[in-house]
C-alpha positions in Angstrom: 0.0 0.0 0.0 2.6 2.4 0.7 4.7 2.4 -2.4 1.0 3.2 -4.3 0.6 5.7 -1.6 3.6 7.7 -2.5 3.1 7.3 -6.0 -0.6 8.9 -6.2 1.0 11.7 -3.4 3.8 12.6 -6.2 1.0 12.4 -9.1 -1.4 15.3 -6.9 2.0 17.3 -6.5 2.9 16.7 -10.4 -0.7 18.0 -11.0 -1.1 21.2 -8.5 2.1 22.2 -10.7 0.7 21.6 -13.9 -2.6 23.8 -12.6 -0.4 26.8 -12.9 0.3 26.0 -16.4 -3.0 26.2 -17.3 -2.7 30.3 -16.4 0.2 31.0 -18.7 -0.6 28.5 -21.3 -1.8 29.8 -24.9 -5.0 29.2 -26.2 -3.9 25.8 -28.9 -2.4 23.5 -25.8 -4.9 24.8 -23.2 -7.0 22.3 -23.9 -4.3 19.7 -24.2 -3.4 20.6 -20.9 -6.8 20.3 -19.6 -7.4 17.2 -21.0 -4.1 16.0 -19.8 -4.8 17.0 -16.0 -8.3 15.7 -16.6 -6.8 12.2 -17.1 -4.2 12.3 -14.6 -7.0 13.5 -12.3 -9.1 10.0 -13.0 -6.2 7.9 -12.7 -5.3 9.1 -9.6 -9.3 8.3 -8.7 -8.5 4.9 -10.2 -5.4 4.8 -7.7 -7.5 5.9 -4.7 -10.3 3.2 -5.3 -7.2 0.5 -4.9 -5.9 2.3 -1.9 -9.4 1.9 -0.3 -9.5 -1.4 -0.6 -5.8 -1.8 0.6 -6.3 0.4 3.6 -9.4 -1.7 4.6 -7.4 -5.3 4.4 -4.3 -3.2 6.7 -3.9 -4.4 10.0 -6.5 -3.1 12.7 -3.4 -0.6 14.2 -2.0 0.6 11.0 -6.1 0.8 9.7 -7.4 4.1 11.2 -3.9 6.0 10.2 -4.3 4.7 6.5 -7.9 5.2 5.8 -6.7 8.9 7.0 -4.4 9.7 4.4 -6.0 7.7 1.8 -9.3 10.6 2.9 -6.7 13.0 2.7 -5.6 12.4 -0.8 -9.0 12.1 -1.6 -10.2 15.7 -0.9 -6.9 16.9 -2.4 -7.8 15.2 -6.0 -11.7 17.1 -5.4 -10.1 20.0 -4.7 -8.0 19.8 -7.8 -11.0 18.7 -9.8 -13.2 21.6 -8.3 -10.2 24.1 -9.3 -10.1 22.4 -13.0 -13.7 23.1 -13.5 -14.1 26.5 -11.9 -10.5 27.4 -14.3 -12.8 25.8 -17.2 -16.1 27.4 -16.3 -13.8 31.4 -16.2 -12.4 30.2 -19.9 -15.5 29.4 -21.1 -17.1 32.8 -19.6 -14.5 34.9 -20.8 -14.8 33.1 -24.5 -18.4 33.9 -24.8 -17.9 37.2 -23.8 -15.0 37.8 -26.7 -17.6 36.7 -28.9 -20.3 38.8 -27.3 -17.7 41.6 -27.8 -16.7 40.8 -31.5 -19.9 40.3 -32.3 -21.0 44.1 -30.9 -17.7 45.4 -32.8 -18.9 43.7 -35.8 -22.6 44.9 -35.9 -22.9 48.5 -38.1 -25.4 50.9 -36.2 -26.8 53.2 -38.8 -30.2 55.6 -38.8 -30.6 54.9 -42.3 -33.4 52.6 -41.8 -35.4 54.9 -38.8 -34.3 57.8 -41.2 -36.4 55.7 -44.3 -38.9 55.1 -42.1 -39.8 58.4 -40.9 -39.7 59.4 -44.7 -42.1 57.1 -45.2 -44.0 58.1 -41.7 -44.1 62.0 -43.6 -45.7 61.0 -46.8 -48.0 59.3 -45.6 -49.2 62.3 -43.6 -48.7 64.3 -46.6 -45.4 66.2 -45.9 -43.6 67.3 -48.7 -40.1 66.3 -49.6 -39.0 70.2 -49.5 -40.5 70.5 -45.7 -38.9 67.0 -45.3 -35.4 68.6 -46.0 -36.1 71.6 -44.1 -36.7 69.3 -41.1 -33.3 67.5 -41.7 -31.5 70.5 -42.3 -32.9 72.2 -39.0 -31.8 68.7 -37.3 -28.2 68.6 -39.0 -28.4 73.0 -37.6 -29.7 71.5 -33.9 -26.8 69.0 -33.5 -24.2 72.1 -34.0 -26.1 74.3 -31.6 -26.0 71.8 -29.1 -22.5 71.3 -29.3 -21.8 74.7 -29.3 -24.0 75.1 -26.1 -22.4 72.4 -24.4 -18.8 73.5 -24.9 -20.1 77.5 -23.8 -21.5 75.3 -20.8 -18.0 73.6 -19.9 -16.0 76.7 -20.3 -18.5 78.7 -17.9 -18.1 75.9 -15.4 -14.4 76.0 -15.9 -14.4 79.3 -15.3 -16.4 79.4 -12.2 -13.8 76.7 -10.5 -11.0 78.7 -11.7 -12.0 82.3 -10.0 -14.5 81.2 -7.4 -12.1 78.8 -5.6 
């Protein structure tokens, strides 16, 4: 029991070093890497089922002391497995949100269509196209004023902090 004891000891060491691999590794081997500490992680289970049943058949003295490590190792591998998953669960989070992102980037946000549609909105009401183009003109006038008005605003403000403090 012992020398399969020490083995499956080394083989959780072996894989708590390999978990920090899993930070600085790129994107192609991560999921080698996962997969590989995913199969060292059911061997060791494998390992653990033997060392049960070998630290049941120990003597009645030695019993209680190996049934204790054997309980040890075994919340040390769920520990690693719970850290594999919750490392695979922030991969897959941060993934979707790339693509959420890419996605967003990708998308073209025009007005032409609620421009077309309020075109079509007019004639139907009977608006003319000349009073159409007056209205976008005094909307393509409005945006400057409001600029301008906001920038007047910001140096007023600017200028109040400056002299009144």
């Amino acid at each position: 029991m012992e020398p399969l004891y020490q083995q499956t000891h080394k083989q959780v060491h072996e894989i708590q070093s390999h978990m920090g691999r899993l930070e600085t590794s790129d994107k192609e081997s991560l999921h080698l890497v996962e997969n590989e500490i995913q199969a060292r992680i059911d061997q060791i289970f494998s390992s653990l089922e033997r060392l049960e049943i070998l630290s049941s058949k120990e003597p009645p003295n030695k019993r209680q002391n190996a049934k204790l490590r054997v309980d040890q190792l075994k919340y040390d591998v769920q520990h690693l497995q719970t850290a594999l998953r919750n490392f695979q669960h922030r991969r897959y989070a941060r993934e979707q949100q790339e693509r959420q992102r890419e996605e967003l980037l990708a998308r073209t946000f025009t007005t032409n269509g609620t421009q077309k549609k309020i075109l079509d909105i007019a004639s139907m009401l009977g608006l003319s196209n000349t009073v159409m183009r007056l209205i976008e003109k005094r909307a393509f006038q409005d945006k400057y004023f409001m600029i301008g008005g906001m920038l007047l605003t910001c140096v007023i403000m600017f200028l109040v902090v400056q002299y009144l403090t």
